[in-house]
Backbone bond lengths (Angstrom), bond angles and torsions (degrees), N, CA, C in turn:
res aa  C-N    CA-C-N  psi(-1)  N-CA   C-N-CA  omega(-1)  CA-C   N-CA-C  phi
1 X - - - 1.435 - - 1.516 111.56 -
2 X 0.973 111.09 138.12 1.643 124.03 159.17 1.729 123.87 -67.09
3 X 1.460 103.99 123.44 1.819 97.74 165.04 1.133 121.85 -83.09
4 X 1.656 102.19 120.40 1.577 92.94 165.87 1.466 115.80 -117.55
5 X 1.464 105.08 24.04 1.976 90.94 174.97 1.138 90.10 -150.38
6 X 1.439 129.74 151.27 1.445 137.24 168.19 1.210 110.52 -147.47
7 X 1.604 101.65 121.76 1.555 110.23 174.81 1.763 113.34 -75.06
8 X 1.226 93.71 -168.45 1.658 112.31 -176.91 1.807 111.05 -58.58
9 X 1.658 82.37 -58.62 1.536 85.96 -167.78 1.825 106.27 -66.74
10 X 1.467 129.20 -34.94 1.154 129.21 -178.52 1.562 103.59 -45.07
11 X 1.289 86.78 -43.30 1.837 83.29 -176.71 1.175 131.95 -70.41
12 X 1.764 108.06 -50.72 1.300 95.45 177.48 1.731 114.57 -69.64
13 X 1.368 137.12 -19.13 1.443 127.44 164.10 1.350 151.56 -63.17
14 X 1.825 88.18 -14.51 1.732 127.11 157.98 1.101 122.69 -83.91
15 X 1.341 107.67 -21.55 1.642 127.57 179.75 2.268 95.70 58.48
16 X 1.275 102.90 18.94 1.378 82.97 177.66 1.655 101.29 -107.92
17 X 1.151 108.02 178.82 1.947 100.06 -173.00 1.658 101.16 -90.67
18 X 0.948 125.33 155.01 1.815 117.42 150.28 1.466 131.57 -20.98
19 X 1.449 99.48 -53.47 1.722 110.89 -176.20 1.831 99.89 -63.22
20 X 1.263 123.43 -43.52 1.214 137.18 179.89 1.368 102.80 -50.84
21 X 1.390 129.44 -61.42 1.171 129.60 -178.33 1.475 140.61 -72.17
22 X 1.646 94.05 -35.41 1.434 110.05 -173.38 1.757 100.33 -51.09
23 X 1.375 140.51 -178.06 1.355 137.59 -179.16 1.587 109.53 61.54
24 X 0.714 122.71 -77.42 1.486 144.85 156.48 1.274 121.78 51.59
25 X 1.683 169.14 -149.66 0.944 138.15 42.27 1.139 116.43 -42.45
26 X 1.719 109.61 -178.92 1.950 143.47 176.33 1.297 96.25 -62.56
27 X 1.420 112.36 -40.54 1.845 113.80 -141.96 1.167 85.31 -104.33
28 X 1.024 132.08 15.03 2.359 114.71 179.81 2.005 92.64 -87.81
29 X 1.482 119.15 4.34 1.069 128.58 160.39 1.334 119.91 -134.30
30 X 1.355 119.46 44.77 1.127 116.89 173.69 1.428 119.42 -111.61
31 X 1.071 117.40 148.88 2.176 121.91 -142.07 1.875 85.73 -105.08
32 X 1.201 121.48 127.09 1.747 117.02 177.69 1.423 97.12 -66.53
33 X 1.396 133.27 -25.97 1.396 129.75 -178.14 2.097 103.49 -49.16
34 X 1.140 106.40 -26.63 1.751 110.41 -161.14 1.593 83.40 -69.49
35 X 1.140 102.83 169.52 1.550 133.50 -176.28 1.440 94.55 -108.25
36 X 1.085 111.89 124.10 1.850 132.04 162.50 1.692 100.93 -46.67
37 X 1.061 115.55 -72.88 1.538 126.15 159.73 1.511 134.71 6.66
38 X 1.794 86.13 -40.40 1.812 101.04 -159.63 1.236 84.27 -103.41
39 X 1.059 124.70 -41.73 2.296 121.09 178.50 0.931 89.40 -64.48
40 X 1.456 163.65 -95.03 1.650 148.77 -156.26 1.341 120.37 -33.19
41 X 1.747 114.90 -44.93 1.281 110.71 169.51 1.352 121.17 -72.04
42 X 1.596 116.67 -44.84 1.602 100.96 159.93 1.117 146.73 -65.62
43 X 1.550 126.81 -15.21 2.075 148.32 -170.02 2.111 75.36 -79.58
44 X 1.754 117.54 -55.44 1.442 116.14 -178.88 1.577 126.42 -34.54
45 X 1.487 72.96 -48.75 2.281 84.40 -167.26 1.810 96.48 -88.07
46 X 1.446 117.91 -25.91 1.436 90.76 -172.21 1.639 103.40 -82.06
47 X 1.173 108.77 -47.07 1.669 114.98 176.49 1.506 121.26 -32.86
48 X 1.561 98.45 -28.14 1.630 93.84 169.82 1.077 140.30 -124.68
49 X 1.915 97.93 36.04 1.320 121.76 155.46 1.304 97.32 101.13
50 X 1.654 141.78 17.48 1.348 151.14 173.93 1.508 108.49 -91.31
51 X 1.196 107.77 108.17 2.093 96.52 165.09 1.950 108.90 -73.26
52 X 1.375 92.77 151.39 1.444 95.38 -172.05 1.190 97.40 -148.79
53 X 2.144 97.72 135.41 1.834 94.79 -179.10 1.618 98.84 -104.91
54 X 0.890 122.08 176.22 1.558 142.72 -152.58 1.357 145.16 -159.01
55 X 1.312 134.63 71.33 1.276 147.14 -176.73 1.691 107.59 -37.35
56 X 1.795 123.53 91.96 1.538 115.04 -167.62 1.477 96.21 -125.29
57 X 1.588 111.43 130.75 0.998 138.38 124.05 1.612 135.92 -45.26
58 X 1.306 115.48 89.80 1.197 109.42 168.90 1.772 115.90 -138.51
59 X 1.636 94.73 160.51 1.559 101.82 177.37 1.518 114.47 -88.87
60 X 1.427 89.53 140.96 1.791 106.01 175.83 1.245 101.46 -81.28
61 X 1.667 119.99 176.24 1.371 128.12 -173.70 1.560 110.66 -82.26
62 X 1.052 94.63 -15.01 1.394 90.84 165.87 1.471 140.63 -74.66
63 X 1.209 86.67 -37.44 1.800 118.22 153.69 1.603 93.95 123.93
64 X 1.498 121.88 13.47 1.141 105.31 -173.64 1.833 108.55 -70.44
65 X 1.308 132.45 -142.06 1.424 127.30 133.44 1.280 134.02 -147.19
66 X 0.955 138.72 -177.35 2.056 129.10 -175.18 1.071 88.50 -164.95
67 X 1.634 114.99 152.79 1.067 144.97 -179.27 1.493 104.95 -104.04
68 X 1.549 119.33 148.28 1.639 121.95 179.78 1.373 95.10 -157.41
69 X 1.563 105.25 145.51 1.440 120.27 145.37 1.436 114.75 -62.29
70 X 1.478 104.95 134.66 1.470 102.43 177.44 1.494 102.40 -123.34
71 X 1.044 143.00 111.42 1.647 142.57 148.92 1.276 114.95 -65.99
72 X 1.680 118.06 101.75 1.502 122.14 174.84 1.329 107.42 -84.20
73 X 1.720 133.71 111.70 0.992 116.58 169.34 1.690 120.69 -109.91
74 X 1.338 116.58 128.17 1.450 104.29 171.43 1.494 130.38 -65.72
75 X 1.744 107.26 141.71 1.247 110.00 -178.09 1.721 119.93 -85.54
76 X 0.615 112.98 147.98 1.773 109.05 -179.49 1.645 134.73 -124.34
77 X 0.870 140.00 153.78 1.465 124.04 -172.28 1.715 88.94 -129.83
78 X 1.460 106.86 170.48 1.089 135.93 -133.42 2.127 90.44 -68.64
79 X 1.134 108.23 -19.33 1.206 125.66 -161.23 2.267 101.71 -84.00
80 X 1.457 86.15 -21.21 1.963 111.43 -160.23 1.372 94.82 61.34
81 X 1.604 124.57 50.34 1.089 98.11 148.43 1.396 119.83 -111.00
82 X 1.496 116.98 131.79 1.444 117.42 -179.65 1.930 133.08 -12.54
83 X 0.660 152.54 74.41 1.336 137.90 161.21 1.868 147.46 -125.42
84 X 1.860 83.73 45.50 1.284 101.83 152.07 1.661 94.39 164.10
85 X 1.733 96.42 -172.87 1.537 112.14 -165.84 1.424 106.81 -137.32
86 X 1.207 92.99 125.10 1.942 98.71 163.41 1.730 105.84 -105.33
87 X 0.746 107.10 140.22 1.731 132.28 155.34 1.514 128.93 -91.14
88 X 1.210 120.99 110.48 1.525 111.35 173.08 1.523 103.83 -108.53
89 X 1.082 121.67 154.11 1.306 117.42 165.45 1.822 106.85 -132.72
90 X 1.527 92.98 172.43 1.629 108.14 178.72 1.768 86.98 -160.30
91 X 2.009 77.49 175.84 1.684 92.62 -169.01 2.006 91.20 -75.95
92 X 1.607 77.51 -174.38 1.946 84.86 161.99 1.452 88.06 -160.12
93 X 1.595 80.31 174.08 1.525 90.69 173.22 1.446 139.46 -82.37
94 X 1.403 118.52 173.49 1.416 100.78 173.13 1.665 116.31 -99.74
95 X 1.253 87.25 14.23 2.120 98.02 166.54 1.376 108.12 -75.10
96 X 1.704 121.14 -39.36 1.031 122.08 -156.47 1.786 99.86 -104.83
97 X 1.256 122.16 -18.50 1.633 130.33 162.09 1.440 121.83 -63.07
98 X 1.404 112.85 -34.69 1.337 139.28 166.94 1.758 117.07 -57.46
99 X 1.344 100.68 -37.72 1.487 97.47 172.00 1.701 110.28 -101.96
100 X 1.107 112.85 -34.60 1.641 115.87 174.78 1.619 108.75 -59.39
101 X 1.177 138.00 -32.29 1.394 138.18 -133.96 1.786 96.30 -101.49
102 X 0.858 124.43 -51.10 1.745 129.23 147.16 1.535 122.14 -31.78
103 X 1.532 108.76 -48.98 1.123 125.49 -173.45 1.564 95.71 -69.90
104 X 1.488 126.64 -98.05 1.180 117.85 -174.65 1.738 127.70 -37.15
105 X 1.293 100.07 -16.47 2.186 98.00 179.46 1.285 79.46 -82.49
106 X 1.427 155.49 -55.83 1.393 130.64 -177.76 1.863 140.80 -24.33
107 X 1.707 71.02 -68.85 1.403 89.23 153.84 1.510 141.73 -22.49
108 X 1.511 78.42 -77.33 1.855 106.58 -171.97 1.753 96.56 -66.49
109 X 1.323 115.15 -30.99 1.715 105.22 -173.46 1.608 101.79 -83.42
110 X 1.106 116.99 -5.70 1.885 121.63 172.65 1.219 112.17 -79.32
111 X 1.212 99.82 -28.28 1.717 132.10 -172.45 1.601 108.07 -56.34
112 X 1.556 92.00 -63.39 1.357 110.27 -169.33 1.665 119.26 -78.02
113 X 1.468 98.89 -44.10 1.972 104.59 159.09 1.412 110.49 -63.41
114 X 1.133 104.03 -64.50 1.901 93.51 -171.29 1.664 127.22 -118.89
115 X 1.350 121.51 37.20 0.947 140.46 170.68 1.884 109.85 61.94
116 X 0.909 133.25 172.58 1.625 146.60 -127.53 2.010 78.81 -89.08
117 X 1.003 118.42 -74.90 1.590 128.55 -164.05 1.480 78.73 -46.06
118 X 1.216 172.53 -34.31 1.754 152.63 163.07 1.769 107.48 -59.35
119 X 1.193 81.57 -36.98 1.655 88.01 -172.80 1.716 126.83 -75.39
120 X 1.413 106.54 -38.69 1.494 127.14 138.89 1.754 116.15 -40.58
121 X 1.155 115.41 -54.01 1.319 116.60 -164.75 1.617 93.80 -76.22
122 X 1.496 127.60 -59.22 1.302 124.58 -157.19 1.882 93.14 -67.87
123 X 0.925 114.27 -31.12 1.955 97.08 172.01 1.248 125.02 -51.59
124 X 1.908 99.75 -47.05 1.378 110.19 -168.15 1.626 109.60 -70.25
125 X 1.465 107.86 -45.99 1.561 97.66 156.82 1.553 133.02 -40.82
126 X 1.340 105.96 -56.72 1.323 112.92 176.31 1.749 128.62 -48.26
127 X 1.509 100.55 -32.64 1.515 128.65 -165.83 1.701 89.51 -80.49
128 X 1.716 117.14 -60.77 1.436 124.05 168.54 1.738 114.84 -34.24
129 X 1.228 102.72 -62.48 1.719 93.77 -167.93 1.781 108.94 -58.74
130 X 1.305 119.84 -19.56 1.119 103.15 155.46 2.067 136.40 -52.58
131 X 1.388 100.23 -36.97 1.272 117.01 -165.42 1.245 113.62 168.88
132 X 1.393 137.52 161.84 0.984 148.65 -164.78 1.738 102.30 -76.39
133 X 1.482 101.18 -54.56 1.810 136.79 -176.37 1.874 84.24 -57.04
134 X 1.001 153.32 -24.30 1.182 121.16 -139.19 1.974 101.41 -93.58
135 X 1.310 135.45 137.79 0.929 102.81 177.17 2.222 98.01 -135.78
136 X 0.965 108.98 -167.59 1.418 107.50 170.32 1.707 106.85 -66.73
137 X 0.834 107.09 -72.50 1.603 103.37 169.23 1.725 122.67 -33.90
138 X 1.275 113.00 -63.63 1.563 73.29 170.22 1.176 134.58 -130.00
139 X 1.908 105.02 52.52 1.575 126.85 138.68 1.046 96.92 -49.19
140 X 1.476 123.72 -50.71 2.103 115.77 -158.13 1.189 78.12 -60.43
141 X 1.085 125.13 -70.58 1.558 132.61 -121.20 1.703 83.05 -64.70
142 X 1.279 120.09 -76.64 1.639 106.50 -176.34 1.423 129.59 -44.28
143 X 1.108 99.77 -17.64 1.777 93.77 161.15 1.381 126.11 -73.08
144 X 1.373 96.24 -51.41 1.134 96.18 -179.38 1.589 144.07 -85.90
145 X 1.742 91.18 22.38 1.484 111.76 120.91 0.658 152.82 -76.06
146 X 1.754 122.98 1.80 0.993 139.09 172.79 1.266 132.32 -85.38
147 X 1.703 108.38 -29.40 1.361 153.41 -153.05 1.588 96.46 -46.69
């Protein structure tokens, strides 16, 4: 997706300005630490009219990085059919970065040996040994009660 609006706080936590961003792609802040994995499952759930919240890692222009809650919500027209996305974000914690941050370098190194469909699978396992009930959706969601 393309940015076309950027608030205050996006900015100052990107350290990039608005004008910088607006046009944009998603990924001109996207952290290589993220898992390929987790953008397929979200472009999935928003595309089909699902809002989805999201524990994101991304890099500032500086190259430093920060972590944010992101709430993807889909936009809808009168029809509910999808046609566009807002993003809100907030801080989180580092209780809840602390357990994600392992999790996604996993990922991304499954990523890199055996391409995304290993990397998909070793979550869904992972997500399973919790419970049958457990799914990506509301891991976020329980975290980010935690946040």
């Amino acid at each position: 997706g393309i940015i076309t609006y950027v608030n205050d706080y996006f900015a100052e936590i990107s350290r990039y300005s608005p004008k910088e961003l607006v046009g944009q792609p998603h990924s001109i802040v996207r952290h290589p630490d993220m898992p390929k994995i987790f953008f397929k499952i979200l472009w999935d759930r928003i595309q089909h009219g699902h809002n989805f919240i999201a524990a994101v890692k991304n890099l500032a222009k500086n190259g430093r990085y920060y972590w944010v809650f992101t709430d993807f919500e889909v936009l809808k027209d009168e029809d509910n059919t999808p046609i566009g996305y807002k993003a809100s974000r907030k801080k989180i914690s580092k209780y809840v970065t602390d357990i994600l941050d392992p999790i996604y370098k996993k990922l991304v190194e499954i990523e890199k040996e055996s391409g995304m469909e290993a990397s998909q699978k070793y979550l869904t396992d992972f997500l399973e040994s919790y419970g049958n009930d457990i799914t990506v959706d509301n891991m976020l969601e329980e975290i980010h009660r935690l946040y």
